[in-house]
C-alpha positions in Angstrom: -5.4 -12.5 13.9 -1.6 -11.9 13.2 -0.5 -14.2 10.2 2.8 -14.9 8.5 3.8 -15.0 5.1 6.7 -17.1 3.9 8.8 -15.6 1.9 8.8 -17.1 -1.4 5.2 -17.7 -1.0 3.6 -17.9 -4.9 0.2 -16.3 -5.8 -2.0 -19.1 -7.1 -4.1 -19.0 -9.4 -4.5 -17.8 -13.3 -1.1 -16.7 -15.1 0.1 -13.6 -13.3 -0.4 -11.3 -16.5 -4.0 -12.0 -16.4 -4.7 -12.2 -12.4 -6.1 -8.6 -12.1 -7.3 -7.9 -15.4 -10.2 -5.4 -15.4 -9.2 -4.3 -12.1 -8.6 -0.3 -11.4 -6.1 -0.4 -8.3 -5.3 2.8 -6.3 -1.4 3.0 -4.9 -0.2 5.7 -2.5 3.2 6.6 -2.0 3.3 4.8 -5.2 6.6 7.3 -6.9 9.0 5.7 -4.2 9.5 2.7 -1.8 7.1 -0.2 -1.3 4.6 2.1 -3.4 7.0 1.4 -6.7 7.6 -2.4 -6.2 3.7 -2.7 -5.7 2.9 -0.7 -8.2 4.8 -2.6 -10.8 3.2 -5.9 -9.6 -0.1 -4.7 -10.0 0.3 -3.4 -13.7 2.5 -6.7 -14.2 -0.9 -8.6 -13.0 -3.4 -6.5 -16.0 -4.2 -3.8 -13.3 -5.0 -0.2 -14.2 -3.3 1.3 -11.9 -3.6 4.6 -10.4 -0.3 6.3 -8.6 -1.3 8.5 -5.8 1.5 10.8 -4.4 2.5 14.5 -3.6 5.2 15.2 -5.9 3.8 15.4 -9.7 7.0 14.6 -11.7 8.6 11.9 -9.5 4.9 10.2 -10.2 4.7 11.3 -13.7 8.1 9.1 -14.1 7.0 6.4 -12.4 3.7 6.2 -14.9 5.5 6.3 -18.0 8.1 3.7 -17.3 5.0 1.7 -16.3 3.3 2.4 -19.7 6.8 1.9 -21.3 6.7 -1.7 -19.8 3.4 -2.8 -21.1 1.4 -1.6 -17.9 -1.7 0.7 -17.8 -1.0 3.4 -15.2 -1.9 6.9 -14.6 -1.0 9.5 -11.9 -2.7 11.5 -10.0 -0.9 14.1 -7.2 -2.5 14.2 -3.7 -2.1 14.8 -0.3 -3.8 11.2 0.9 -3.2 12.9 4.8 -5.9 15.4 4.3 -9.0 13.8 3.5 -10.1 16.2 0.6 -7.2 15.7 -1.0 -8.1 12.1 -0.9 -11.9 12.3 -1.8 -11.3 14.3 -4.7 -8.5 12.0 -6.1 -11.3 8.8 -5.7 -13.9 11.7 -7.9 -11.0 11.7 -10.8 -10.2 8.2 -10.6 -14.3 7.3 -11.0 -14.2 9.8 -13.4 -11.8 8.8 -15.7 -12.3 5.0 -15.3 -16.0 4.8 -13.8 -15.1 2.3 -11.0 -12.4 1.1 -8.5 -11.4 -1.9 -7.4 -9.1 -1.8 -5.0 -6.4 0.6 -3.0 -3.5 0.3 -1.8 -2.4 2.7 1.0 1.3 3.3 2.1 1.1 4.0 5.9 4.7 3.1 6.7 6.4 6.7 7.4 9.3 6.0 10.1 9.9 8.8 12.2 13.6 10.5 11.8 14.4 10.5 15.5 13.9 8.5 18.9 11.3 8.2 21.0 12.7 10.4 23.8 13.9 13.2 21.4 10.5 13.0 19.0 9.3 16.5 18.5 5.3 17.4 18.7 5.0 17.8 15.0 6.9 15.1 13.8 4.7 12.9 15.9 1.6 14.6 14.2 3.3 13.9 11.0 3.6 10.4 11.6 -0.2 10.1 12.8 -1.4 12.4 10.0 0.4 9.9 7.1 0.0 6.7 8.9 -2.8 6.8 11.1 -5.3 9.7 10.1 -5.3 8.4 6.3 -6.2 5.1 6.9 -8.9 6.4 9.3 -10.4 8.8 6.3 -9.8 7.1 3.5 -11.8 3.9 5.1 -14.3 6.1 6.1 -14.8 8.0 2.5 -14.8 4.5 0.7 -17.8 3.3 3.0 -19.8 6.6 2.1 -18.8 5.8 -1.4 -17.6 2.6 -2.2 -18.4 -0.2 0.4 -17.6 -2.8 -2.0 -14.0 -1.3 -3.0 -11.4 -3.1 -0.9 -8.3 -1.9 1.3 -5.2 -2.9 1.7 -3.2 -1.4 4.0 1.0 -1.1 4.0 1.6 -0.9 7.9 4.5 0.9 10.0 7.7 -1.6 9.3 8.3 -4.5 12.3 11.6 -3.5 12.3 11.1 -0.5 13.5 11.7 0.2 17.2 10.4 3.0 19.7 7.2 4.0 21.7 5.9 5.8 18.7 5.1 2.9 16.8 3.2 0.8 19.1 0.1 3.1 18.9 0.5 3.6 15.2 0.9 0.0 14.6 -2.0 -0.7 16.8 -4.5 1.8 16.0 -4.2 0.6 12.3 -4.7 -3.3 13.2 -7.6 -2.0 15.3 -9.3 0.0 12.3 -8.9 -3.5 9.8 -9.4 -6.3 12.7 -12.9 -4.2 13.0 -14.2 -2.9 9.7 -16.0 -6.0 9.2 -19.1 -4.6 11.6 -18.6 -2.2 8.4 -18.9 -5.1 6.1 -15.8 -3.8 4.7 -13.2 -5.6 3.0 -9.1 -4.6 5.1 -6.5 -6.4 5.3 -3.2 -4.9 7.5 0.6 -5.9 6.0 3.5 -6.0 7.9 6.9 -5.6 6.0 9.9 -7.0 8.1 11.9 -3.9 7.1 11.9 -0.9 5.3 12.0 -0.8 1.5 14.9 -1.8 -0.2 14.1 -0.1 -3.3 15.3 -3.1 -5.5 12.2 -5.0 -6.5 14.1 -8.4 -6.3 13.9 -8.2 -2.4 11.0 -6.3 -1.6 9.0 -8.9 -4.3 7.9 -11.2 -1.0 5.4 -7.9 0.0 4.6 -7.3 -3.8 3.0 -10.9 -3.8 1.3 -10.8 -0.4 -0.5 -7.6 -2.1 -1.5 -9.7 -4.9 -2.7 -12.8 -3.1 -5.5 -10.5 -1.2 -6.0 -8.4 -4.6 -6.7 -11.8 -6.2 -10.7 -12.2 -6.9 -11.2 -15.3 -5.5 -9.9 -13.8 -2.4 -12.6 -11.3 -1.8 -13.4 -13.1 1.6 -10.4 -12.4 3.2 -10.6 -9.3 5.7 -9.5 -8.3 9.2 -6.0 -10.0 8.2 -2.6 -8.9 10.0 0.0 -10.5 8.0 3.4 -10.3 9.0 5.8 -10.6 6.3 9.4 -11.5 6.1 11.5 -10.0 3.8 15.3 -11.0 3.3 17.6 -8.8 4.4 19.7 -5.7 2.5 23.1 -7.1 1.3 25.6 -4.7 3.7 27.6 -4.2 0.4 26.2 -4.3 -2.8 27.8 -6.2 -5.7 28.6 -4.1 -8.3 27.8 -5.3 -11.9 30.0 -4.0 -15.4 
């Protein structure tokens, strides 16, 4: 079921400092994009949170301004596309905090070309980051953790071409159906791309929290659409 999310929707509940305390939360992508804004939200919420991402310093800066705002967060560098790379990031994260609660997995790369001039590999690209690792990473946690849940960051609506149509649908497909898995997915839909300013991405950061939230644990198979207001054309500029 497709579901919509107003925009200045608030996340009920238990002050927002103490709403995922105890909680250890897996990001990916989490050094740039949606994966920051998230990121920050969770740790802002009492999360421990774990940044998952292929470039060591960008996600090594991310962590400490996390720590440096009164967050927990550690990171760990992996290639969530290949599914060792993945499984051996869960073994470290169990590891160094014995448990995880939750993950949650950027599959929003956009493709840098058209649909009639996409090249074979960029396609494969796009499958191995969006599709492929939300296939393997779902299939590791119900081998491992069946009680860990998913939330998944979905190829943008704004986005337009053939490509994304079985992206976009093979995803909603995996989440609309892991409950014959009893396992616990939910599918987002930004409106856009990141804006990289938390102010206006903040609408996805708190749909991420509402199905985070613990006494939310029975929401699955969810396809949320959310809205997200739009990038000023021209930014203001502030002395």
């Amino acid at each position: 079921m497709t579901q919509y999310l107003a925009p200045t929707a608030p996340v009920a509940g238990p002050a927002l400092s103490d709403l995922l305390g105890g909680q250890v939360i897996a990001v990916t992508g989490a050094d740039q994009g949606y994966g920051r804004t998230v990121s920050a939200a969770l740790a802002h919420a009492g999360a421990s949170v774990v940044l998952i991402g292929d470039n060591s310093e960008t996600l090594a800066v991310a962590a400490s301004q996390l720590e440096h705002a009164g967050g927990h967060a550690i990171p760990i560098k992996a290639d969530v596309g290949v599914p060792l790379d993945w499984l051996s990031a869960q073994t470290r994260i169990l590891d160094i905090f014995g448990e995880l609660h939750g993950i949650v997995h950027l599959a929003d790369k956009r493709a840098h070309s058209e649909f009639t001039a996409l090249s074979e590999n960029e396609w494969m690209d796009l499958f191995n980051c969006n599709v492929k690792s939300s296939v393997a990473i779902t299939q590791i946690l119900r081998r491992r953790l069946p009680e860990t849940w998913l939330t998944i960051i979905g190829p943008h609506l704004d986005e337009r071409g053939l490509h994304v149509a079985p992206q976009r649908g093979a995803i909603r497909g995996l989440v609309e159906q892991a409950y014959t898995e009893d396992l616990r997915l939910n599918l987002l839909l930004p409106g856009r791309a990141s804006s990289s300013e938390d102010k206006l991405d903040r609408p996805l950061a708190s749909a991420v929290l509402a199905l985070a939230a613990p006494g939310l644990g029975h929401l699955r198979g969810n396809v949320v659409e959310v809205p997200l207001p739009p990038v000023p054309k021209v930014r203001a500029e502030y002395r």
